[in-house]
N, C-alpha and C positions, 0 to 999 in steps of 0.2 A: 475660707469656706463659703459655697454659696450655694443658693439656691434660685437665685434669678438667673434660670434655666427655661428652656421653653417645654412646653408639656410633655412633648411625644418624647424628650430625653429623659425627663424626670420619671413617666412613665416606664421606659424601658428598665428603668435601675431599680424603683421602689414601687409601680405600680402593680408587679404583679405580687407583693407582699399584701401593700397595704390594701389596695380594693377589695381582696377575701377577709380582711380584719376588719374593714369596716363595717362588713355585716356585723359579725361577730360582736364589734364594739357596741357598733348601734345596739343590738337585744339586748348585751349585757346591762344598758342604761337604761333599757325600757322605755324605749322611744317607740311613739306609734299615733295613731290616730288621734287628731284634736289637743295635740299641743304644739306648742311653737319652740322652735330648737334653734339652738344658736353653733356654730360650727366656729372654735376658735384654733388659729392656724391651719386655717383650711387646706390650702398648698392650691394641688390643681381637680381639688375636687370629687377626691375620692370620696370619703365621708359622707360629703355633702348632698352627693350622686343618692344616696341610702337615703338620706335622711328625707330627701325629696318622693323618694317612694313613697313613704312610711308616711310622710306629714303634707306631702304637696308642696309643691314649690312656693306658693308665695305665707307657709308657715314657718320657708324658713329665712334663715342669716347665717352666712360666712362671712370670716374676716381675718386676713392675713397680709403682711407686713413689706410682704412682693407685690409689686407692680403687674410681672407678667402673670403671678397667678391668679390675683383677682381678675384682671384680665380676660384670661383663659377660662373663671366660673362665667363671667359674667357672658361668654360667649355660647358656653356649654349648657348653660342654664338662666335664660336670661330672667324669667321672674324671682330669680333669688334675690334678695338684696345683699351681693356682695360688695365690701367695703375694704377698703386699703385701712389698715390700722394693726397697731404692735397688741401682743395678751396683755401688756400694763396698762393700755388705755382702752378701753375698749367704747366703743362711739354712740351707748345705747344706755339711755336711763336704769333706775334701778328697777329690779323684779319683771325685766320685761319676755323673760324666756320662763318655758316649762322643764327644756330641758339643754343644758349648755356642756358641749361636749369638746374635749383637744386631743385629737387624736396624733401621735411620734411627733409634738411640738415641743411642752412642758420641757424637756431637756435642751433646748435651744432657747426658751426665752432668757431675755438679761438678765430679771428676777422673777425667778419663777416661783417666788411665793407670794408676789406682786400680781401676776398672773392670774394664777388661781385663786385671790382674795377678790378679782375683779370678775371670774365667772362666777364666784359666787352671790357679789355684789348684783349683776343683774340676771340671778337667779330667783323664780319666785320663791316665796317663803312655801315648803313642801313639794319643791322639785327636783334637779336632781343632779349635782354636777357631777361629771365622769370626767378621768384621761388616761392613757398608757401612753406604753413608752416602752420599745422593743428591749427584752432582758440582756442588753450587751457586756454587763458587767458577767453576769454567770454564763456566759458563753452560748447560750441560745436564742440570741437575735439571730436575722437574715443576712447578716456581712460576718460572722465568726471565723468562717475558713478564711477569708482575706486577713482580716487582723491578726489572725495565728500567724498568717503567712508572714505578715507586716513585720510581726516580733521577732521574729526567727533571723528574719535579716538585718531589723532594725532594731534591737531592743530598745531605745531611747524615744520611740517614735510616738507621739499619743495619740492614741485612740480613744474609742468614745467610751470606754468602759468606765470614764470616771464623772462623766456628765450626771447631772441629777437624775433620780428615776429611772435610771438606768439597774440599779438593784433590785431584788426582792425586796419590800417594806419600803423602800425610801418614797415610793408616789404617796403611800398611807400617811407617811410622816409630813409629807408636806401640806395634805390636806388637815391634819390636826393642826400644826402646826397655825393655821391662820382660821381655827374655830369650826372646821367643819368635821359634827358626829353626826352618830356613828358611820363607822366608813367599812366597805366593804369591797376585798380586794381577790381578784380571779386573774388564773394566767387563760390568753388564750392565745391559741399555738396555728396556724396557716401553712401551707404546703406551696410549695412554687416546682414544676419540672421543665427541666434542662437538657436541650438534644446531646450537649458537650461543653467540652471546657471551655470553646470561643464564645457560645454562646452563654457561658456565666459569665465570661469575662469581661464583652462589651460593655456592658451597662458601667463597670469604673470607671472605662477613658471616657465617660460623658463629663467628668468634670463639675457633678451633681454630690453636694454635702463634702463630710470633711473624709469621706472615702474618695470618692472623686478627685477632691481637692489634691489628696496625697499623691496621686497616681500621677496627676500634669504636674507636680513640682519634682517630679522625676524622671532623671538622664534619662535616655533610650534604652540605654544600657542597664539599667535598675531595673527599668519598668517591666525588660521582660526577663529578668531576672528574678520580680517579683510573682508575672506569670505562669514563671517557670515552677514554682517552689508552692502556689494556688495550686497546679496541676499534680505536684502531688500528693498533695491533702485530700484532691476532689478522687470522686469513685471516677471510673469509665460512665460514659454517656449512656444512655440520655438514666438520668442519675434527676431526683426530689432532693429540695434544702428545705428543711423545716423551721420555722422560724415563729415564735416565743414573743409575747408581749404583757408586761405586767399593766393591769387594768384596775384602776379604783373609779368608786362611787360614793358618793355621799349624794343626804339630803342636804340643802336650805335648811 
């Protein structure tokens, strides 16, 4: 799986989901004026793009564990202070954020209750840790008709439905889990439109996460095999995927 991808690929595949979520995500947290936000697994900036509205660039910090995508904030946004570093370690004393936010990361960290003990570690006391994590276990994430498609051909094959956080309740449980009450948890749901089936399609052979991933470790022969059987799942063009994220928050 990877994600040391360059921007405009990443973009292609996940930016049109997440950049309408990050709005979203951001209010859900109550991010805004005169705090300081910390953007953990930033990627290429979506997030962090909002949170610079909201808060001004040099109120805030991203931090993400790719080379090209701190990179890429740091080019996009340069008074941000983005930093190369994993959600287990994070590079910043305690209580130094108002508001510390992970937005579709929590399911890929190593230990992601290591993670989340560390946004709240340099959360202040009465502020406000947020993450989601697209619903792929109940079938309303933004890749579902791929993974259907995936099963269909492949039953054996994993998918990300069993990654953490990926269910209803499991991001809540993770936050109790390492001390953090009360927690309050909201789906919030994004819209992406598509001229046609090539155009859903491109964005998998970028080779971007463990979608991607799956499509280049496949024959020629599979892959449009796989396309074949995407196609028809999907409506006729130009056709909207709606796309589902489960969203928690707690205070400090």
């Amino acid at each position: 799986m990877s994600f040391e991808v360059d921007a405009s690929a990443y973009g292609e595949f996940m930016g049109r989901y997440s950049e309408p979520l990050a709005a979203e995500f951001a209010a859900f947290a109550d991010a805004g004026p005169g705090q300081r936000a910390l953007d953990v697994g930033a990627g290429f900036g979506a997030l962090t793009a909002v949170l610079v509205e909201l808060l001004g660039a040099r109120a805030v910090a991203a931090v993400d564990p790719s080379a090209a995508a701190v990179s890429a904030i740091r080019l996009r946004l340069p008074d941000v202070d983005a930093r190369q570093a994993p959600a287990e370690r994070l590079p910043f004393p305690d209580s130094s954020f108002d508001r510390v936010l992970a937005q579709l990361v929590v399911h890929f960290m190593d230990d992601p209750r290591a993670g989340i003990a560390e946004m709240a570690r340099v959360t202040r006391p009465g502020g406000v840790v947020a993450a989601c994590v697209w619903d792929h276990a109940g079938g309303l994430g933004p890749l579902a008709t791929f993974w259907r498609a995936v099963r269909d051909l492949d039953p054996d094959a994993p998918d990300e439905s069993t990654l953490p956080g990926t269910r209803e309740g499991q991001l809540a449980e993770l936050f109790r889990s390492v001390g953090l009450h009360p927690v309050e948890q909201a789906a919030l749901t994004v819209s992406a439109l598509f001229a046609d089936v090539d155009a859903w399609w491109r964005p998998f052979t970028l080779g971007v996460g463990p979608a991607g991933t799956y499509v280049a470790n496949l024959t020629a022969e599979h892959r449009e095999g796989l396309r074949a059987r995407c196609a028809e799942l999907l409506p006729p063009g130009p056709f909207t995927v709606d796309a589902t994220a489960w969203a928690v928050r707690a205070s400090s």
